[in-house]
TIFI-441972 format. One record per atom (N, C-alpha, C, O, CB): chain; residue in three letters; x, y, z; atom name. Coordinates in steps of 0.05 Angstrom, whole numbers, padded with zeros to 5 digits. Atoms other than C-alpha are relative to their C-alpha. Glycine has a CB too. Layout:
TIFI-441972
  kette  rest      c1      c2      c3  atom
      A   ALA       X       Y       Z    CA
...
***
This chain:
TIFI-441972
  kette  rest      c1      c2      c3  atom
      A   UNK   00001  -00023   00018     N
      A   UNK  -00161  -00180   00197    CA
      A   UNK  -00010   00024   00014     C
      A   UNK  -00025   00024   00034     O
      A   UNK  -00018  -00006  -00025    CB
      A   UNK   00006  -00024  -00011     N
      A   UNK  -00166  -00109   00211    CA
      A   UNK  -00029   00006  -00001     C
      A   UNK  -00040   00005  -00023     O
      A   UNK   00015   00020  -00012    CB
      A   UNK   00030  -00009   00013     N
      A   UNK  -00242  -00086   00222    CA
      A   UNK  -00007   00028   00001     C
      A   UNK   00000   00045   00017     O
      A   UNK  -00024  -00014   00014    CB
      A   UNK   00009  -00035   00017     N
      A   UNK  -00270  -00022   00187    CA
      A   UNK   00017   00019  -00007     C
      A   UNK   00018   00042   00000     O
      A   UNK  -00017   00020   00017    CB
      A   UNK  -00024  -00008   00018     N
      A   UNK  -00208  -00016   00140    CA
      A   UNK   00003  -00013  -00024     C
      A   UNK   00027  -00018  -00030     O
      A   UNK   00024  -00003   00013    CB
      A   UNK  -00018   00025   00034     N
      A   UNK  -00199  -00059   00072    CA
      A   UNK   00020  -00001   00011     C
      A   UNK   00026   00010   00032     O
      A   UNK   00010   00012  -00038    CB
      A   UNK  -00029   00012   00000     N
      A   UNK  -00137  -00087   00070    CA
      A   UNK   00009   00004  -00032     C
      A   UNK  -00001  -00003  -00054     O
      A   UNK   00002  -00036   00010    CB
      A   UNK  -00026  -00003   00029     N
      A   UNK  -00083  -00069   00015    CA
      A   UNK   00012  -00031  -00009     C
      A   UNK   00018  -00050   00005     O
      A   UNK   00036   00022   00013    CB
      A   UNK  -00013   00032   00012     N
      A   UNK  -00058  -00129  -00034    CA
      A   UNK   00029   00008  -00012     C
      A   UNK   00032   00026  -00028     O
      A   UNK  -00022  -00017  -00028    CB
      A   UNK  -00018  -00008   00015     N
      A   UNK   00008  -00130  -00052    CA
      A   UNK   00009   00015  -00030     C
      A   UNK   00026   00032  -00036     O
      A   UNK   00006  -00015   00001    CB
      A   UNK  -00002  -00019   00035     N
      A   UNK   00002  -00107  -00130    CA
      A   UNK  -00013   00031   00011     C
      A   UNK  -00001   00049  -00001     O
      A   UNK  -00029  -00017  -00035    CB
      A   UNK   00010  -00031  -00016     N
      A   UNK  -00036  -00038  -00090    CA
      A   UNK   00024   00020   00003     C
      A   UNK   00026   00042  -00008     O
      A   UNK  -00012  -00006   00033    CB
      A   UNK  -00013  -00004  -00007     N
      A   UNK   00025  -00033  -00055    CA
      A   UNK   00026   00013  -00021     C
      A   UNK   00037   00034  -00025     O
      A   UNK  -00001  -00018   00015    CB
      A   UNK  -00022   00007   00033     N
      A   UNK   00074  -00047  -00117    CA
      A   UNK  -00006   00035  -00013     C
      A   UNK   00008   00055  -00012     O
      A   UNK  -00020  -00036  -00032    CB
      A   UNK   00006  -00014   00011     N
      A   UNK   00026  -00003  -00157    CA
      A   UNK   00008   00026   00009     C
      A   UNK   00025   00039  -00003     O
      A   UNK  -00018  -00006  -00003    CB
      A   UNK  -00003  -00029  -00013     N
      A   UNK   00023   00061  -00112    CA
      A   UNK   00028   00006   00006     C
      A   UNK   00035   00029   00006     O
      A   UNK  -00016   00002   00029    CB
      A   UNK  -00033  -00011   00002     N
      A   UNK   00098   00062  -00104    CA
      A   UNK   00007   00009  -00020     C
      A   UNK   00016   00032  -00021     O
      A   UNK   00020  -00016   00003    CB
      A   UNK  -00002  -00008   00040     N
      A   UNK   00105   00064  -00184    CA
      A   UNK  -00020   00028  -00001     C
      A   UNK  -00014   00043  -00020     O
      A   UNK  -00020  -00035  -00028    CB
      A   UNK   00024  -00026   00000     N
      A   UNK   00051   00121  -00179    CA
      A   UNK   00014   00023   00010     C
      A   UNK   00015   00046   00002     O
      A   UNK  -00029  -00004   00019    CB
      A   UNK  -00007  -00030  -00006     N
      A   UNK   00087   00160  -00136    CA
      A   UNK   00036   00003  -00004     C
      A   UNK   00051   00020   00005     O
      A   UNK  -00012   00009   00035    CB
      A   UNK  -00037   00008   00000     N
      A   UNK   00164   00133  -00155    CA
      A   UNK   00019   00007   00028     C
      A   UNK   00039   00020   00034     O
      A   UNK   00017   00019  -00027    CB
      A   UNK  -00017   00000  -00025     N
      A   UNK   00178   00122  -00089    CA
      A   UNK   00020  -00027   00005     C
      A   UNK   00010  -00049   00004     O
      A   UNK  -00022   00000   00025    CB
      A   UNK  -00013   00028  -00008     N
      A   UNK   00227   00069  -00073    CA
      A   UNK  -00008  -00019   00026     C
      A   UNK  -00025  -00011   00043     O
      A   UNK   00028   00007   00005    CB
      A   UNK   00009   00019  -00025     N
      A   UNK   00220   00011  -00020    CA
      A   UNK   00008   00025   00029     C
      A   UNK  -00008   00034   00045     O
      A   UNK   00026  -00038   00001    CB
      A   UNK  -00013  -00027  -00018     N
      A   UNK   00266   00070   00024    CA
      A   UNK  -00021   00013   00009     C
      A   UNK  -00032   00012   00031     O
      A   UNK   00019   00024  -00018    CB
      A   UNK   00023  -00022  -00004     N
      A   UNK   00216   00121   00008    CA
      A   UNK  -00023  -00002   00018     C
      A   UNK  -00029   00013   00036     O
      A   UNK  -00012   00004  -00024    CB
      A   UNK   00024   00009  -00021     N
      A   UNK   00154   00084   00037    CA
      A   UNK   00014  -00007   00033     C
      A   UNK   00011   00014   00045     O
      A   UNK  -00018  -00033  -00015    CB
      A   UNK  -00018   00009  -00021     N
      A   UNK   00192   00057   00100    CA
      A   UNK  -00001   00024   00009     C
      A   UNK  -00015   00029   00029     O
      A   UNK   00028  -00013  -00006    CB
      A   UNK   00002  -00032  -00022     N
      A   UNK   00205   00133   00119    CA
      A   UNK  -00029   00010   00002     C
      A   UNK  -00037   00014   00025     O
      A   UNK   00019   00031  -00014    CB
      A   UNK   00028  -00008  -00003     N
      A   UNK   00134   00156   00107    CA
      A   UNK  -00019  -00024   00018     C
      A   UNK  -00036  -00016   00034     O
      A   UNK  -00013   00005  -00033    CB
      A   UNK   00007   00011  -00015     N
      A   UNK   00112   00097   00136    CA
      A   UNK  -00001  -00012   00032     C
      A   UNK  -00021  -00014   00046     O
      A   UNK   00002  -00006  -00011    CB
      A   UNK  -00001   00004  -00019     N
      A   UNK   00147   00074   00194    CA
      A   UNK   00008  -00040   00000     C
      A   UNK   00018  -00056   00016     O
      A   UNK  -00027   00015   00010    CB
      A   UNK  -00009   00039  -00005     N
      A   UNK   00151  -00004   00165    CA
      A   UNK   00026  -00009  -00024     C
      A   UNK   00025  -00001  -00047     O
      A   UNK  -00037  -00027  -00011    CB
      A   UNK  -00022   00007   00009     N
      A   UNK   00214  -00034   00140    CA
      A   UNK   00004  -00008  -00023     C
      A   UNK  -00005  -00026  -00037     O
      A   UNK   00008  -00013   00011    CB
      A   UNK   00001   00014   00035     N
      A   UNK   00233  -00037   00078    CA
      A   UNK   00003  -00029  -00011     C
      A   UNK  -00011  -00040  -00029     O
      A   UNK   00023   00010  -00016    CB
      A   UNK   00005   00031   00000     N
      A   UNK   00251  -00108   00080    CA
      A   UNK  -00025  -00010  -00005     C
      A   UNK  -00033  -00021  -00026     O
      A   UNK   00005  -00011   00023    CB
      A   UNK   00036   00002   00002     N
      A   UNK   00175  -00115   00099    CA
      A   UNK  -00013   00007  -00018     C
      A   UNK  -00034  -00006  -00023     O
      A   UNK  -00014   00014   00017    CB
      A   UNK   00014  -00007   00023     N
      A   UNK   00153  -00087   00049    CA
      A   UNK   00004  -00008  -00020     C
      A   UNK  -00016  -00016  -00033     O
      A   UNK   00001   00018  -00006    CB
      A   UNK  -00003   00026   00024     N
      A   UNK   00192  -00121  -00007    CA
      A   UNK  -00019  -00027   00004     C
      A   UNK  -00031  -00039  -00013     O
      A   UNK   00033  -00013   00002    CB
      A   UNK   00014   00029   00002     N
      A   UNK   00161  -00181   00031    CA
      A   UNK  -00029   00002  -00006     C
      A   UNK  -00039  -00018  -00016     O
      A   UNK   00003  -00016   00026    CB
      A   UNK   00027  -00001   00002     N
      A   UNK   00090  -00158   00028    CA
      A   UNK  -00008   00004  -00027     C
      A   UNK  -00029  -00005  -00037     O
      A   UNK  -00010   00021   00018    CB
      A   UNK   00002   00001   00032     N
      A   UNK   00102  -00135  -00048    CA
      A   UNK  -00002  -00026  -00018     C
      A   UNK  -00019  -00027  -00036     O
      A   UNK   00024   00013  -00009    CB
      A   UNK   00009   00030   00010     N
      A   UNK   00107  -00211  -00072    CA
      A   UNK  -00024  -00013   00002     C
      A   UNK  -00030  -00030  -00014     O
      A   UNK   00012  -00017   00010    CB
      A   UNK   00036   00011   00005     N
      A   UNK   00034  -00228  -00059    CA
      A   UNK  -00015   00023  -00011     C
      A   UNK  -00014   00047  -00007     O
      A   UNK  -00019  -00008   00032    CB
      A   UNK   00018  -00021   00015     N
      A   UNK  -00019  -00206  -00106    CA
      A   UNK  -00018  -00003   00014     C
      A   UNK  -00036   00011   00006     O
      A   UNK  -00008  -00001  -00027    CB
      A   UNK   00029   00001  -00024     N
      A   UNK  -00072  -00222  -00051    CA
      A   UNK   00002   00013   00018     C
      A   UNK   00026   00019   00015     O
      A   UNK  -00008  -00024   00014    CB
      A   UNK  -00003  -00010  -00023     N
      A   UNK  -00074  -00188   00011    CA
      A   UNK   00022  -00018   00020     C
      A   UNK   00013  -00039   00029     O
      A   UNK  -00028   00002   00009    CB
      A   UNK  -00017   00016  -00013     N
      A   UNK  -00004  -00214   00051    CA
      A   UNK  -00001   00005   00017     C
      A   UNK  -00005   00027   00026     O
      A   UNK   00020  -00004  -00003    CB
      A   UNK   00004   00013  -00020     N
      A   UNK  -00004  -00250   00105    CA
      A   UNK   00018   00019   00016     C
      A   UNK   00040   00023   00007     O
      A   UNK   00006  -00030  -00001    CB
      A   UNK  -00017  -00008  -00021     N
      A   UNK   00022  -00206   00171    CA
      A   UNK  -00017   00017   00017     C
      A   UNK  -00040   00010   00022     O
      A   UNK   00024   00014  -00009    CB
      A   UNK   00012  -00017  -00024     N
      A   UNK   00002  -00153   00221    CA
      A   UNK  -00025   00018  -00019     C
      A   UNK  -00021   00026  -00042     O
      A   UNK   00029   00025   00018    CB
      A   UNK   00021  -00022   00012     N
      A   UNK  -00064  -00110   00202    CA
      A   UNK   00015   00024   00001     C
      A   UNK   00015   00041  -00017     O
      A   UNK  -00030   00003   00017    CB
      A   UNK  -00011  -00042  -00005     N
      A   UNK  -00021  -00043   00237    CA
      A   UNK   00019   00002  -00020     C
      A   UNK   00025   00026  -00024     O
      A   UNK   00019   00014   00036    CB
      A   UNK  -00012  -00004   00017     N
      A   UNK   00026  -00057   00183    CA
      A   UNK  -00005   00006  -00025     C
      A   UNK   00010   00018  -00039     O
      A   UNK   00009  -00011   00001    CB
      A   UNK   00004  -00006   00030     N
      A   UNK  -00010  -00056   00121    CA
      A   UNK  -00022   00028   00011     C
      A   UNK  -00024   00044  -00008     O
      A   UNK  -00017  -00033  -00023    CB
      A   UNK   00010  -00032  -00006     N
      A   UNK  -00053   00009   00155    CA
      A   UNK   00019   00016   00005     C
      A   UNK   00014   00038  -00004     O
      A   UNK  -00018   00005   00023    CB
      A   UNK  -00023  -00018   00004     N
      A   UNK   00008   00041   00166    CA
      A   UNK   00008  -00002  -00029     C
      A   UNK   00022   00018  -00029     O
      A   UNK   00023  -00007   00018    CB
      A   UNK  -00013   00000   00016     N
      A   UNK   00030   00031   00100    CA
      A   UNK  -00020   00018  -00017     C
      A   UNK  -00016   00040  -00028     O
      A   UNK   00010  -00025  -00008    CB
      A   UNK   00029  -00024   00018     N
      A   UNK  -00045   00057   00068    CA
      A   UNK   00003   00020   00003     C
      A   UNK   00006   00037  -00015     O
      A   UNK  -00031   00001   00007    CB
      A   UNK   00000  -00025  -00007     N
      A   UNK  -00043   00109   00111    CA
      A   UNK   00028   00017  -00012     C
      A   UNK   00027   00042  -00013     O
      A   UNK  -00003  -00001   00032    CB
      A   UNK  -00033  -00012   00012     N
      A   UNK   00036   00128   00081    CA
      A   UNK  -00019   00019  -00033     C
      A   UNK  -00023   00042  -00040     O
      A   UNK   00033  -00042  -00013    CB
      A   UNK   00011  -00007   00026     N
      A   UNK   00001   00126   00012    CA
      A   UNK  -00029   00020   00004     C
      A   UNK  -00031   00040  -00010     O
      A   UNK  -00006  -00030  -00017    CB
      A   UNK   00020  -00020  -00002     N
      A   UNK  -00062   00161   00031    CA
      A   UNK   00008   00031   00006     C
      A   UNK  -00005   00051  -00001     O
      A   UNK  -00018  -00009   00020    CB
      A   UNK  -00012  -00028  -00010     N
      A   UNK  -00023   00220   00059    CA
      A   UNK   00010   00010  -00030     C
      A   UNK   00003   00032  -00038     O
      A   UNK   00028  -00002   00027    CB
      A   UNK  -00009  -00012   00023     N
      A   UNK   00010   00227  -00009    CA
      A   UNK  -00021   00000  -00034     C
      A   UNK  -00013   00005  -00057     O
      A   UNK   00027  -00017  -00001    CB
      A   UNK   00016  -00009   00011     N
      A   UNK  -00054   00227  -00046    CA
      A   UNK  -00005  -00025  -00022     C
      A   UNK  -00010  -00020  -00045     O
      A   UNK   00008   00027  -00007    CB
      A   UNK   00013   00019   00007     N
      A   UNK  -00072   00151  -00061    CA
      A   UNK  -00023  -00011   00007     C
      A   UNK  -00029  -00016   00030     O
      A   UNK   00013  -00012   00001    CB
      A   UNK   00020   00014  -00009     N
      A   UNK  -00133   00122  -00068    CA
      A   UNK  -00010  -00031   00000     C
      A   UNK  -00010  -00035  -00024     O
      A   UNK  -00014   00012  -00007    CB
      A   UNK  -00002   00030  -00001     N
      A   UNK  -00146   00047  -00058    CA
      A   UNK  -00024  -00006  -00015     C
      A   UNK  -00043   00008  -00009     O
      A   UNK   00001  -00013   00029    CB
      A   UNK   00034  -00001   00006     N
      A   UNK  -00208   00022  -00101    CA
      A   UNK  -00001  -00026  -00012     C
      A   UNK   00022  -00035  -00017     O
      A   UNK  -00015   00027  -00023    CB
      A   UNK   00008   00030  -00005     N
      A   UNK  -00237  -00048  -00114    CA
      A   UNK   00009  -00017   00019     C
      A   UNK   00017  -00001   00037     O
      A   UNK   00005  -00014  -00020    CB
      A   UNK   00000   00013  -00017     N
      A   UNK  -00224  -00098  -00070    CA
      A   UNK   00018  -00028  -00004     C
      A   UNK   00022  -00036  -00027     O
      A   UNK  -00025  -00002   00004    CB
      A   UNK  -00012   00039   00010     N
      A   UNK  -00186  -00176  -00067    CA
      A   UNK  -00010  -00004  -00021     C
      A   UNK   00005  -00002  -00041     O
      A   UNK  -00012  -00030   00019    CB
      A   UNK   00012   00017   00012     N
      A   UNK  -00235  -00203  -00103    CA
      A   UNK  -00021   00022  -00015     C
      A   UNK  -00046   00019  -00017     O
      A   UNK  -00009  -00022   00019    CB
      A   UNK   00015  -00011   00013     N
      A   UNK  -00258  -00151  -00139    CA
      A   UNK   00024   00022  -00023     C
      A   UNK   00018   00046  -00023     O
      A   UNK  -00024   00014   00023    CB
      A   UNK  -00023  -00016   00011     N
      A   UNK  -00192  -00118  -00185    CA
      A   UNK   00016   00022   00009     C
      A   UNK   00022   00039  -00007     O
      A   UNK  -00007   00008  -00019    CB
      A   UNK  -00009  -00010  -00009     N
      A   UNK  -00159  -00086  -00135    CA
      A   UNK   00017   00027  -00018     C
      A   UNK   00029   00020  -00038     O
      A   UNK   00008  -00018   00012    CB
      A   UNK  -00013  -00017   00017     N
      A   UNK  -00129  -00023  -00164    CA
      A   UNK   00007   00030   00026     C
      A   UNK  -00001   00029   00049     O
      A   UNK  -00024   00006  -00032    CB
      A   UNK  -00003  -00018  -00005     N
      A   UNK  -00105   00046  -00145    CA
      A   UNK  -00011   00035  -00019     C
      A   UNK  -00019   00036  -00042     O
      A   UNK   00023  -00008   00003    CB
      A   UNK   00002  -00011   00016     N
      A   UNK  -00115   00113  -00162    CA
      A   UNK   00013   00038   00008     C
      A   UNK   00006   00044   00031     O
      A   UNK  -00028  -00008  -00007    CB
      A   UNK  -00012  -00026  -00010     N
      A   UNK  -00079   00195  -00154    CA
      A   UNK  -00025   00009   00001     C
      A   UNK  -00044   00009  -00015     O
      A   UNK   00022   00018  -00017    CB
      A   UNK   00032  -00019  -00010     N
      A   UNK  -00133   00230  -00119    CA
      A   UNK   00005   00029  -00005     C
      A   UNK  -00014   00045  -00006     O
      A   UNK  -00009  -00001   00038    CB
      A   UNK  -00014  -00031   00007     N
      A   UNK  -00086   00299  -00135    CA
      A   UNK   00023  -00007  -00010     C
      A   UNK   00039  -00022   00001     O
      A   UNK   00005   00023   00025    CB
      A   UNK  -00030  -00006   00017     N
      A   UNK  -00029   00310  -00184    CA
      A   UNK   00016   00012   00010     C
      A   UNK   00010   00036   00013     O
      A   UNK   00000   00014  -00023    CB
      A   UNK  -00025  -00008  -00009     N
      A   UNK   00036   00323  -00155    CA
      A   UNK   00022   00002  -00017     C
      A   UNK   00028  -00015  -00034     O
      A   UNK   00006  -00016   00017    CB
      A   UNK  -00018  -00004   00021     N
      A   UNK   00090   00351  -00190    CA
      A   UNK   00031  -00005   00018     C
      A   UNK   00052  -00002   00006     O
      A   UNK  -00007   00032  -00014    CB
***
């Protein structure tokens, strides 16, 4: 696991796309990781199994567009718009 980063859980992932109605597409360009990949990482509600630089590339996608990540695995993982975009 990545150290002195949380890790994103798939419903995060899910969620913050629906937040910002981005498609699998959408993240993939802001991100850099494949949309494929990302469908696959969207099926787990736990933190899925793969590269740490992938799911920090993907935070970092959503953080640029003004997501914030808040609870934890094991603690109700959730999201939240840190600024309203129109």
């Amino acid at each position: 696991m990545f150290r002195g980063e949380p890790m994103i859980t798939g419903v995060q992932i899910r969620s913050a796309r629906g937040a910002l109605r981005w498609s699998s597409q959408d993240l993939a360009r802001q991100s850099g990781v494949g949309a494929r990949t990302i469908k696959r990482l969207e099926q787990f509600d736990c933190i899925p199994p793969g590269r740490s630089e992938t799911l920090s590339a993907i935070r970092h996608a959503f953080e640029a567009a003004h997501i914030e990540f808040i609870g934890g695995p094991n603690d109700a993982p959730g999201i939240r718009l840190t600024r309203w975009t129109h």
